[in-house]
C-alpha atoms as a printed R data frame, in Angstrom:
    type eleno elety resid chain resno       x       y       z
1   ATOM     1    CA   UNK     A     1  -3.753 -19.750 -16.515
2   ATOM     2    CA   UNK     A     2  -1.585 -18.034 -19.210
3   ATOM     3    CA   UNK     A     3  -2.638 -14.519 -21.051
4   ATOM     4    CA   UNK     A     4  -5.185 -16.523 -23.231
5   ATOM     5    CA   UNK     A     5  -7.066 -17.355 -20.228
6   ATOM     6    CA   UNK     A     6  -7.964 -13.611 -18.977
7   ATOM     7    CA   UNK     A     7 -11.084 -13.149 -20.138
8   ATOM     8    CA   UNK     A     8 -14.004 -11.473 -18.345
9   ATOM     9    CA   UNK     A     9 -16.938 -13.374 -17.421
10  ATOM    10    CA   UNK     A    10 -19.256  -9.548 -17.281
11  ATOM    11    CA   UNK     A    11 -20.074 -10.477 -13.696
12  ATOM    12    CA   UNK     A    12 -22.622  -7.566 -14.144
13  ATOM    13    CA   UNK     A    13 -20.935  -5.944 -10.764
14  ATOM    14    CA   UNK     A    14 -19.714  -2.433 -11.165
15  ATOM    15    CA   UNK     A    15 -16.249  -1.517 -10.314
16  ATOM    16    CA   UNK     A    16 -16.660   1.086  -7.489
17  ATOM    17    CA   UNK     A    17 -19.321  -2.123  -5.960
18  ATOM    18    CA   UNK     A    18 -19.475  -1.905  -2.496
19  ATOM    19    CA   UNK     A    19 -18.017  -5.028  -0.787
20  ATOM    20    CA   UNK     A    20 -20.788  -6.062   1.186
21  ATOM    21    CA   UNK     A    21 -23.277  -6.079  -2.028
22  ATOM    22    CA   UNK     A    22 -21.159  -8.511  -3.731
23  ATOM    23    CA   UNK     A    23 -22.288 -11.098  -1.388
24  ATOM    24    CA   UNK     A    24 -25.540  -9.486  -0.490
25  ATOM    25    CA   UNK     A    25 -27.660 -12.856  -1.774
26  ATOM    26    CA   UNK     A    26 -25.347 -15.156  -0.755
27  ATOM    27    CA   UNK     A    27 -25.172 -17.734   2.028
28  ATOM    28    CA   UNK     A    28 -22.527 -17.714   3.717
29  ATOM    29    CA   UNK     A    29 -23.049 -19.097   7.242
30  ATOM    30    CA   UNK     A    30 -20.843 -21.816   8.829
31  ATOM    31    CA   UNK     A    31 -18.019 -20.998   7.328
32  ATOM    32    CA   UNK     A    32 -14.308 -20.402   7.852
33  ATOM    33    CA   UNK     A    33 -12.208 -18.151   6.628
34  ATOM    34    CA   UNK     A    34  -8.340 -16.278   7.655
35  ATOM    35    CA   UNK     A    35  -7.575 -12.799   6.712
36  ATOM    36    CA   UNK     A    36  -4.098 -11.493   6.839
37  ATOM    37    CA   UNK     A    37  -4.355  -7.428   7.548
38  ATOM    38    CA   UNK     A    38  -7.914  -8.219   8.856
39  ATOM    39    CA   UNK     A    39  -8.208  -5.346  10.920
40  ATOM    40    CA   UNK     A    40  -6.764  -2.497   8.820
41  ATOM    41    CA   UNK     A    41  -7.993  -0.815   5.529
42  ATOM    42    CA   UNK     A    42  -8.906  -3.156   2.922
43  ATOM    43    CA   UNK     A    43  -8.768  -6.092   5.347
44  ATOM    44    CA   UNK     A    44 -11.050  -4.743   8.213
45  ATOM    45    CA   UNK     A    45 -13.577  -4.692   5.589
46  ATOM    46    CA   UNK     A    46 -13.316  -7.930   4.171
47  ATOM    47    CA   UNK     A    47 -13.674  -8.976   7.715
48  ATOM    48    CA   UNK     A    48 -16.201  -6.786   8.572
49  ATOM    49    CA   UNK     A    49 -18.126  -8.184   5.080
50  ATOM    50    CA   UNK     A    50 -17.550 -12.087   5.808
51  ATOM    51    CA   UNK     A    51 -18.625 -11.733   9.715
52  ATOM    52    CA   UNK     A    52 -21.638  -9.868   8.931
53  ATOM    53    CA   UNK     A    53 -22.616 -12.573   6.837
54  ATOM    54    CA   UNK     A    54 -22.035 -15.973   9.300
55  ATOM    55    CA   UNK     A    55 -18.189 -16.249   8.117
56  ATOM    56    CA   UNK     A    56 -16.575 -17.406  11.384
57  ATOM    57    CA   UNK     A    57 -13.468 -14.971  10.379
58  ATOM    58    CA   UNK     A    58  -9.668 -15.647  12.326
59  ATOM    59    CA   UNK     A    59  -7.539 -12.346  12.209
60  ATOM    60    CA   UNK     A    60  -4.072 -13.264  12.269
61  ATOM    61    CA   UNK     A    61  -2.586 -10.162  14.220
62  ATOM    62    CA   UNK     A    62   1.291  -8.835  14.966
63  ATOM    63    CA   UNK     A    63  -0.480  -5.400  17.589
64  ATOM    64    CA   UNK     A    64  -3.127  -7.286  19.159
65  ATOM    65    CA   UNK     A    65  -4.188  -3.858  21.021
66  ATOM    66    CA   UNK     A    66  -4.417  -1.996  17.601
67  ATOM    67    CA   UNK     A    67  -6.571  -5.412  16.321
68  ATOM    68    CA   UNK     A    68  -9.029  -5.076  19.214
69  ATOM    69    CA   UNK     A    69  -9.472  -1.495  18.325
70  ATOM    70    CA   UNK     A    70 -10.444  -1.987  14.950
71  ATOM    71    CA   UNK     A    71 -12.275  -4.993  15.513
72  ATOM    72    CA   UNK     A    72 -14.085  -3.672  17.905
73  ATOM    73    CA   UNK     A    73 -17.835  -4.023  17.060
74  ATOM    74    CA   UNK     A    74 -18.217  -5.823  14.333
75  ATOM    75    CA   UNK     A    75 -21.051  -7.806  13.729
76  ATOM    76    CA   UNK     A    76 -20.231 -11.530  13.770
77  ATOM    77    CA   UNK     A    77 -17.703 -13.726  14.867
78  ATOM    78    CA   UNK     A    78 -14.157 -12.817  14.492
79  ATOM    79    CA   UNK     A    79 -11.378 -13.984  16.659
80  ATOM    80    CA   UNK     A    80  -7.622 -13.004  16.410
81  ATOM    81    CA   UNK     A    81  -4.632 -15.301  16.841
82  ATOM    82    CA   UNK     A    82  -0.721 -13.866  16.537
83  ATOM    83    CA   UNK     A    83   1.230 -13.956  13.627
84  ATOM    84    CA   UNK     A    84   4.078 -11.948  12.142
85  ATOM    85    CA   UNK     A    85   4.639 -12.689   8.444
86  ATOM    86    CA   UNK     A    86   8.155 -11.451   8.736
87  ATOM    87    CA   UNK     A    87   8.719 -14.221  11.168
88  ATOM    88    CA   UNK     A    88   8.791 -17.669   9.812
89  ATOM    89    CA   UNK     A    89   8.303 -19.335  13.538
90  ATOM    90    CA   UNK     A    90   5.340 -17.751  13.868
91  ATOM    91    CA   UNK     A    91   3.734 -17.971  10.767
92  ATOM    92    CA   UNK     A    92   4.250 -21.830  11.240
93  ATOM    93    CA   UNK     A    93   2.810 -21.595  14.729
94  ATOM    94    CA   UNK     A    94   0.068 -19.924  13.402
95  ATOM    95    CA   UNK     A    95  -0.590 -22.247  10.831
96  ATOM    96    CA   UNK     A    96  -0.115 -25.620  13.217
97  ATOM    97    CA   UNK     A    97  -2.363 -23.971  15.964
98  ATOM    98    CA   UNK     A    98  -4.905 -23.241  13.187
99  ATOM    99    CA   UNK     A    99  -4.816 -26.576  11.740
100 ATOM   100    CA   UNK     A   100  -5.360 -28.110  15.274
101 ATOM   101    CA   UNK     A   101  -7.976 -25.464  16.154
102 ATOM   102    CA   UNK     A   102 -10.083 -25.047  12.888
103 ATOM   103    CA   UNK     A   103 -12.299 -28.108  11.202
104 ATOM   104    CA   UNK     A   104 -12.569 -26.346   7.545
105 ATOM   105    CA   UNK     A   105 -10.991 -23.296   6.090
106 ATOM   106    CA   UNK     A   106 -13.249 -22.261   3.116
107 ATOM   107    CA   UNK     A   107 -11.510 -18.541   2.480
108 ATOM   108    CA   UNK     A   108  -7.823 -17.688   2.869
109 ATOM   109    CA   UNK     A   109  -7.590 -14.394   2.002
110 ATOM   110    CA   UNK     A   110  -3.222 -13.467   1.889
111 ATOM   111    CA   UNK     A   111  -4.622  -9.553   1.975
112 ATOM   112    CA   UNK     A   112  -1.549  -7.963   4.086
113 ATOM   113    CA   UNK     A   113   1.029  -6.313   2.825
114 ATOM   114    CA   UNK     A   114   3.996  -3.288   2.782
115 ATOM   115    CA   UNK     A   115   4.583  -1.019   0.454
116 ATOM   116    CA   UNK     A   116   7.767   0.881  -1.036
117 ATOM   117    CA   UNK     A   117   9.489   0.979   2.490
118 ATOM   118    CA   UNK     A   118  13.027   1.276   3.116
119 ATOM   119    CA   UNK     A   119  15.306  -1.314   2.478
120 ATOM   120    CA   UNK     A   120  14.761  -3.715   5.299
121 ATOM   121    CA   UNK     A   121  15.838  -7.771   5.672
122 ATOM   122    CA   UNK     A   122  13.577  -9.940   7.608
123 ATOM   123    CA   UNK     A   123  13.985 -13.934   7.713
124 ATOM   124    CA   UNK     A   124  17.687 -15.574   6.871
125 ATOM   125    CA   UNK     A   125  18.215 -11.898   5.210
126 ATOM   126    CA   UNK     A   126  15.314 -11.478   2.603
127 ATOM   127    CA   UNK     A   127  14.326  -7.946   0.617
128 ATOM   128    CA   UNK     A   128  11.105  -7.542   3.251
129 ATOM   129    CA   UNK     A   129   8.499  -6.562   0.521
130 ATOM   130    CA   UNK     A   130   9.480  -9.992  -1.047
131 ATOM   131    CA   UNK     A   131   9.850 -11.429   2.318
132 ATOM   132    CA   UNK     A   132   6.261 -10.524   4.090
133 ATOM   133    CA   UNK     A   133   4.486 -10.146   0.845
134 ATOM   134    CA   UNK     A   134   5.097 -13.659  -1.058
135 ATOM   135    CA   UNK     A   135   7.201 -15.478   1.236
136 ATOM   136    CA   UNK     A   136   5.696 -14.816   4.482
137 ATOM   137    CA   UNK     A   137   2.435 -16.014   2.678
138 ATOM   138    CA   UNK     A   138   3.845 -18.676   1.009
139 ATOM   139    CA   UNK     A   139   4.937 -20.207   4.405
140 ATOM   140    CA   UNK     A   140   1.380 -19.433   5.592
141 ATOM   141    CA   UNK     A   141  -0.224 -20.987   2.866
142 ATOM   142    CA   UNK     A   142   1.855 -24.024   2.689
143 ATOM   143    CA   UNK     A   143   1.440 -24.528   6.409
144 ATOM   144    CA   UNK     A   144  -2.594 -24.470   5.788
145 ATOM   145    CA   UNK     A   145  -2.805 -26.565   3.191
146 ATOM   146    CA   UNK     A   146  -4.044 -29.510   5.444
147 ATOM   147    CA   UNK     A   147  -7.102 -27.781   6.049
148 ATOM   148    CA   UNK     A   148  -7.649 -26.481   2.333
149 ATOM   149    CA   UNK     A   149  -7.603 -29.157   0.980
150 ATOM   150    CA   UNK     A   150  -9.995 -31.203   3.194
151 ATOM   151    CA   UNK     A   151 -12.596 -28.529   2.413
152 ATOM   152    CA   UNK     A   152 -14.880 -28.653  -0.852
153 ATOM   153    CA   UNK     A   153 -15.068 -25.620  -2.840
154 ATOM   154    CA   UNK     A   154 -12.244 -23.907  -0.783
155 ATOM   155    CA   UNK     A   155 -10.402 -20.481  -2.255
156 ATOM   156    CA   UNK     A   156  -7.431 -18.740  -1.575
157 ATOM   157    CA   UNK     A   157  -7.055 -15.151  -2.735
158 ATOM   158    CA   UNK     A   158  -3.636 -13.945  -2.822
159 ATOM   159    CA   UNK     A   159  -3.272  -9.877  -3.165
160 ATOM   160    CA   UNK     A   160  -1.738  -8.586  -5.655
161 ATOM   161    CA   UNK     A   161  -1.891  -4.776  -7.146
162 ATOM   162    CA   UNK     A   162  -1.300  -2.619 -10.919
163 ATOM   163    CA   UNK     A   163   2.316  -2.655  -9.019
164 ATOM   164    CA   UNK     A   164   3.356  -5.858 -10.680
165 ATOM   165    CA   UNK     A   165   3.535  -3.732 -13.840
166 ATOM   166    CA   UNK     A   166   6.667  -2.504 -12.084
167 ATOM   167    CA   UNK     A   167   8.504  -5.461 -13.349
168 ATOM   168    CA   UNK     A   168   9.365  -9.013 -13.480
169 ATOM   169    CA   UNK     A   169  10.710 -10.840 -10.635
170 ATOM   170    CA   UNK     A   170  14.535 -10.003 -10.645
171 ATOM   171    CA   UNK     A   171  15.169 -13.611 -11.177
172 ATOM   172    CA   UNK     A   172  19.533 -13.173 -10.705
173 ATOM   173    CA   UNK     A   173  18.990 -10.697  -8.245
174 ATOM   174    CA   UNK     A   174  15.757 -11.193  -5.626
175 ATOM   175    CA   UNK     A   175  17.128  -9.818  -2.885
176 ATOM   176    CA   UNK     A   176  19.021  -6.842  -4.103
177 ATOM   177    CA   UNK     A   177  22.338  -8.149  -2.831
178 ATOM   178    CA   UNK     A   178  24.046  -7.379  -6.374
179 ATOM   179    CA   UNK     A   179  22.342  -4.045  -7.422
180 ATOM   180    CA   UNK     A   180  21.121  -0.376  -4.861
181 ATOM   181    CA   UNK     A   181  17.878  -1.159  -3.206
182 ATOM   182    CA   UNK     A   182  14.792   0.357  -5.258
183 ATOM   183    CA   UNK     A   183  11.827   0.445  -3.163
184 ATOM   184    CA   UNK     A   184   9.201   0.662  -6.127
185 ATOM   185    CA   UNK     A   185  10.954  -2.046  -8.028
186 ATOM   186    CA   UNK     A   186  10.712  -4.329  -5.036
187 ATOM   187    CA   UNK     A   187   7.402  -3.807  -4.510
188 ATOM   188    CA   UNK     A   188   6.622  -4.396  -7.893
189 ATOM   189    CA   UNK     A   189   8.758  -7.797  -7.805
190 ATOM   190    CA   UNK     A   190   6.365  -8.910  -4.656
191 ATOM   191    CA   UNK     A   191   3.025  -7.787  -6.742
192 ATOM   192    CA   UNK     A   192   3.998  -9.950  -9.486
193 ATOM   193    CA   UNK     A   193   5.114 -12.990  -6.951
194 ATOM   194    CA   UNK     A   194   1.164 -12.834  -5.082
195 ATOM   195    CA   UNK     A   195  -0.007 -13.482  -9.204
196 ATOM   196    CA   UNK     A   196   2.464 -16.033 -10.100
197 ATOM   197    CA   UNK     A   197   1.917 -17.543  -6.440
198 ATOM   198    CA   UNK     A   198  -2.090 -17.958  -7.210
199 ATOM   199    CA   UNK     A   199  -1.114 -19.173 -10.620
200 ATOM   200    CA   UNK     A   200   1.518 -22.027  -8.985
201 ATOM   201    CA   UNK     A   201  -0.884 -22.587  -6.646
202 ATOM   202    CA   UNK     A   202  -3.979 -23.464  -8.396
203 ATOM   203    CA   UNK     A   203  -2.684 -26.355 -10.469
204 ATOM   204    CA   UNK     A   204  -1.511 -27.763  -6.779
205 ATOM   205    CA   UNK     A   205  -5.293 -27.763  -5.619
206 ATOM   206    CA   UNK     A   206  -6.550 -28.663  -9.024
207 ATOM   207    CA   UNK     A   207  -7.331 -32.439  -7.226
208 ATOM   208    CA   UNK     A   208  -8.861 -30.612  -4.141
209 ATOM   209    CA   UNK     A   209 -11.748 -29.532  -5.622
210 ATOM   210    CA   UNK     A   210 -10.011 -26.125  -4.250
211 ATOM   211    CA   UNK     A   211  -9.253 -22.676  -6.820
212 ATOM   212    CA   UNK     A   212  -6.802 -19.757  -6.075
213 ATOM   213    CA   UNK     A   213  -7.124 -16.599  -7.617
214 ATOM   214    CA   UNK     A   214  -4.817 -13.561  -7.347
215 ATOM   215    CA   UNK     A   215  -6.700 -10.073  -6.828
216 ATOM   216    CA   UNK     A   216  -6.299  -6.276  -7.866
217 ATOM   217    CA   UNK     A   217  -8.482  -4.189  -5.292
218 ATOM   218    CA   UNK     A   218  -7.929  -0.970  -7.146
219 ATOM   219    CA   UNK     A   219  -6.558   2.090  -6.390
220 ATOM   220    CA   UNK     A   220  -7.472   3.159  -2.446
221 ATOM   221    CA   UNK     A   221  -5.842   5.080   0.339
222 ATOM   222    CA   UNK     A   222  -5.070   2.848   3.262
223 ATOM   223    CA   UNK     A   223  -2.037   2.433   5.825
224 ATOM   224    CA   UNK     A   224  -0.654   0.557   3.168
225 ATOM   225    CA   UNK     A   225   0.854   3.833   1.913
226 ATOM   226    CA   UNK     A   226   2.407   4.815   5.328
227 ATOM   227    CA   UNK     A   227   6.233   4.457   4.021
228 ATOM   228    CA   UNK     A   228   5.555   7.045   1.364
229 ATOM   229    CA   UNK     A   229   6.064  11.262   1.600
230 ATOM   230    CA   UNK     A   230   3.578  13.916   0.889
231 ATOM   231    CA   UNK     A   231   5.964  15.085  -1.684
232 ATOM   232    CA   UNK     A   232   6.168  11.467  -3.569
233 ATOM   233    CA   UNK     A   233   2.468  11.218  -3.179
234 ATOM   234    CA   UNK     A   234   1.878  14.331  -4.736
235 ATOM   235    CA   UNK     A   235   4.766  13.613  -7.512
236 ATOM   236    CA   UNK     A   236   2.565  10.419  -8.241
237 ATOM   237    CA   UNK     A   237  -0.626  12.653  -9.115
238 ATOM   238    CA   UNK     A   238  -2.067  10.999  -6.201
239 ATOM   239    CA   UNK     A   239  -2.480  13.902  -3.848
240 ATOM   240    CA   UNK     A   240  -2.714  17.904  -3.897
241 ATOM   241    CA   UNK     A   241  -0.283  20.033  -2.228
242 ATOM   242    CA   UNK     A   242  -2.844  20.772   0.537
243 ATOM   243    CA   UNK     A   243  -3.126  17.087   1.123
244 ATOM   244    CA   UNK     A   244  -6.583  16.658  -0.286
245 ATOM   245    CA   UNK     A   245  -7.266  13.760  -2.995
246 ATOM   246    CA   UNK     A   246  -6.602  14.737  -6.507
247 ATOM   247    CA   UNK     A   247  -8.865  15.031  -9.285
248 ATOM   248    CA   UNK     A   248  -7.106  11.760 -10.320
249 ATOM   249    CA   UNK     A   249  -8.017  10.044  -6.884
250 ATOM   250    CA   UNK     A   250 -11.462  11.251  -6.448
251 ATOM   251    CA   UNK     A   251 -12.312  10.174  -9.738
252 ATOM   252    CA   UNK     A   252 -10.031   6.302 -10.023
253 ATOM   253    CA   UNK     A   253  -9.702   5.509  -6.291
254 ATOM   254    CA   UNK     A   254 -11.839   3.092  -4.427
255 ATOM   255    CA   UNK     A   255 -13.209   3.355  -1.099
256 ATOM   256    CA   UNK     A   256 -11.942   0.957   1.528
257 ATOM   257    CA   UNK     A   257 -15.441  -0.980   1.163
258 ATOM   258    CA   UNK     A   258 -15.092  -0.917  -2.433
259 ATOM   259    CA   UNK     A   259 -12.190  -2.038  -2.283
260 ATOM   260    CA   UNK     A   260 -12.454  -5.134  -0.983
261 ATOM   261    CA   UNK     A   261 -15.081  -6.104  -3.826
262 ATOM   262    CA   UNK     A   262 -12.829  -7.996  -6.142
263 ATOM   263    CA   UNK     A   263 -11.457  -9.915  -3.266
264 ATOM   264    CA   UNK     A   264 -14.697 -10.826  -2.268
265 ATOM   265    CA   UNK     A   265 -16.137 -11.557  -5.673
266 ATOM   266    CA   UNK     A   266 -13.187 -13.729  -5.924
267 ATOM   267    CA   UNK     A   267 -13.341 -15.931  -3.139
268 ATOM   268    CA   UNK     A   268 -17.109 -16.507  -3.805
269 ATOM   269    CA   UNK     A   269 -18.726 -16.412  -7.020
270 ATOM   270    CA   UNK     A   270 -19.372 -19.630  -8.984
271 ATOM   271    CA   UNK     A   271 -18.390 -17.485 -12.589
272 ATOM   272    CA   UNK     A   272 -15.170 -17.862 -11.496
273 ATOM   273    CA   UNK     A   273 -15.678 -22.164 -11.891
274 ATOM   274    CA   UNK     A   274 -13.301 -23.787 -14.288
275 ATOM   275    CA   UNK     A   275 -10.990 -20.401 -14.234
276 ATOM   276    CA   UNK     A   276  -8.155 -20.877 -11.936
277 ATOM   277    CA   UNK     A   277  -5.621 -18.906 -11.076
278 ATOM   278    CA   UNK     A   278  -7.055 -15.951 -13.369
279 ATOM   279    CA   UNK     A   279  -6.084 -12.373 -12.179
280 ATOM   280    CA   UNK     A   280  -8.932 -10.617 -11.148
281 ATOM   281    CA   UNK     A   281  -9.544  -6.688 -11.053
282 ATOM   282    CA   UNK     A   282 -13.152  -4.568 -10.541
283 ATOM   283    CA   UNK     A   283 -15.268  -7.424  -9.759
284 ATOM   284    CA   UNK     A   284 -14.489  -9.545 -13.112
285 ATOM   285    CA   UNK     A   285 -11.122 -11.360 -14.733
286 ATOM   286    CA   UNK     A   286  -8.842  -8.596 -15.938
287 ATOM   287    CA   UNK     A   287  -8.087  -8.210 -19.447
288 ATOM   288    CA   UNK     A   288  -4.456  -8.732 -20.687
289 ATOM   289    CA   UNK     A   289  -2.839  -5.506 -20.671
290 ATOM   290    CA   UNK     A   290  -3.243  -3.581 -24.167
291 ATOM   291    CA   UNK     A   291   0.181  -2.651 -25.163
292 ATOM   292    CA   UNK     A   292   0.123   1.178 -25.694
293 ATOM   293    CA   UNK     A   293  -3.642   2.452 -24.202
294 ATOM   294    CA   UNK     A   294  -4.135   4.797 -22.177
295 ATOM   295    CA   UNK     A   295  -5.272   2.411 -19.628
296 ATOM   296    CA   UNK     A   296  -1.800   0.041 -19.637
297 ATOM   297    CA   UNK     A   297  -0.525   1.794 -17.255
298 ATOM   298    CA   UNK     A   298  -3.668   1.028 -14.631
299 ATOM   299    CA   UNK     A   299  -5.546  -1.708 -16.345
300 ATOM   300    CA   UNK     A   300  -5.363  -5.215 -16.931
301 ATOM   301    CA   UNK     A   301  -2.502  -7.963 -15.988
302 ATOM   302    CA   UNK     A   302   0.873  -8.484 -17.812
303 ATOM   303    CA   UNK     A   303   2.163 -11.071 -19.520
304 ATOM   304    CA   UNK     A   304   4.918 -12.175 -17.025
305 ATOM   305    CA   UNK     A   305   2.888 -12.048 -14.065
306 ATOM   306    CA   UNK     A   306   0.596 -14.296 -15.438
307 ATOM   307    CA   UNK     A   307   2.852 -16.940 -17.276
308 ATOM   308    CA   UNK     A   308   2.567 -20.637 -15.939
309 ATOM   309    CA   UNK     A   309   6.523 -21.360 -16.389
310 ATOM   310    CA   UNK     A   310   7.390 -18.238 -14.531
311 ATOM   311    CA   UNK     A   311   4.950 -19.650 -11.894
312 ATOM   312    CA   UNK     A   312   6.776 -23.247 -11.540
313 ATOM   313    CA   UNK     A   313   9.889 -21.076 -11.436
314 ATOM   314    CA   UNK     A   314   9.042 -18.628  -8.416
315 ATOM   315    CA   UNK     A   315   7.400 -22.177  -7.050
316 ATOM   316    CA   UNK     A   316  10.518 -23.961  -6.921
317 ATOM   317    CA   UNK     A   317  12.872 -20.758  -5.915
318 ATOM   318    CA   UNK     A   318  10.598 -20.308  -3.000
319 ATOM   319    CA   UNK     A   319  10.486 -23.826  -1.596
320 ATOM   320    CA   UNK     A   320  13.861 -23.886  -1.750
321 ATOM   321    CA   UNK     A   321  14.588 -20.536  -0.068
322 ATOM   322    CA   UNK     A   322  11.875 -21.750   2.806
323 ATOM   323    CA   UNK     A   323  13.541 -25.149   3.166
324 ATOM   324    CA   UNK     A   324  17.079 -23.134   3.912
325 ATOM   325    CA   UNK     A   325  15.403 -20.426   6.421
């Protein structure tokens, strides 16, 4: 699960591969899965992927009338239940009403997530990109674990993004409470925590008969980038002054439904046996990052967010900062 294990299997899938024809031949039916951010951009279609395909799919949701909206329709059975990640009494009411409503849980897909938003604190006071995007899923997934681990073959996908080439986690300083609030370098921090956290995480279900895998879904406009300006967004090359898509973004960015591809390849194909915790990106295992290419910047996975020891670490900092919530 270090560097040395990154290598792509050629999964023969396409990067811009529409969700749904990832699992095209596959059977699916009578199974489980949970899908933070279910029913908004990359989410709603992994959701809308899963259900069409006999995937019983729970939607944990924090605006159930914005939920019903988007789930509105979809082919399948998907059912939503309340959660807030941000709030550590409900994610454990979540999880306890899940493990005394659900039999198996074959896919937990930790999709949701903020981006680059003002300095907020959720929980006993944590930086909230940290706090929803690892903790809040770490509490989740912890809480779950009874019905992972009862269920052969079960995966959890953890999403992470390019961001974790932001940085390390700020291992003296988390929470910002000694240095200014950076919104980029905290989302970065949390990006690298979801690929550390599949890392930890797989060696814990390596008895389970159970894999985790952490996920890149690519470049793709979704609410996720709600916090950010038109003026940022076109500073980042990602949009033109008029508001329309760059050249950059037309040509890299994903489409919602192609988006979810990688997560979806993940948390089903059998290449991905005997590889756990591998980062994944475009439908395959992601190269380690090539120091000085072009692509560094966009490509591939770094070596601290896929290091084992700085896995154990972020493991043990994070049980003990749930244990003290």
């Amino acid at each position: 699960m270090a560097v040395s294990d990154q290598v792509p299997t050629n999964s023969g899938f396409p990067a811009k591969t529409d969700g749904a024809d990832v699992i095209a031949d596959l059977d699916l039916a009578g199974k489980t899965a949970i899908i933070t951010g279910g029913y908004s951009g990359l989410g709603l279609e992994t959701t809308r992927a899963l259900a069409a395909k006999g995937v019983s799919v729970v939607v944990p949701v924090r605006s159930p009338a914005k939920a019903a909206e988007s789930l509105a329709g979809i082919e399948g059975t998907v059912t939503t239940a309340p959660l807030d990640l941000a709030d550590l009494a409900s994610v454990r009411s979540f999880a306890e009403a899940m493990c005394g409503q659900l039999s198996r849980l074959d896919f937990l897909i930790n999709n949701a997530g903020i981006m680059a938003c003002p300095e907020t604190r959720v929980g006993p006071g944590w930086e909230s990109q940290f706090g929803v995007n690892h903790m809040g899923h770490f509490a989740l997934t912890q809480g779950l674990l009874p019905l992972v681990e009862k269920t052969q073959g079960a995966r959890v996908i953890a999403l992470s993004s390019t961001g974790h080439k932001v940085g390390d986690i700020r291992w003296d300083d988390i929470q910002f409470t000694s240095e200014p609030y950076n919104k980029w370098q905290a989302y970065g921090q949390s990006k690298t925590a979801n690929a550390l956290f599949a890392n930890g995480l797989s060696r814990r279900l390596r008895d389970k008969g159970a894999l985790a895998f952490a996920v890149h879904p690519g470049g793709i406009f979704t609410p996720l980038q709600r916090h950010l300006p038109k003026e940022e967004m076109v500073a980042l090359g990602w949009i033109e002054e008029n508001g329309e898509p760059s050249a950059l973004a037309k040509a890299g960015f994903k489409t919602p439904e192609q988006g979810c591809s990688t997560t979806l390849w993940a948390a089903t194909t059998d290449k991905l046996e005997g590889k756990p915790g591998v980062y994944c990106e475009d439908c395959d295992v992601a190269k380690p990052t090539e120091a000085g290419s072009p692509t560094a910047r966009y490509l591939g996975v770094d070596a601290h967010a896929s290091s084992d020891e700085s896995a154990e670490k972020l493991w043990a900092i994070s049980e003990s900062l749930l244990a003290e919530a």
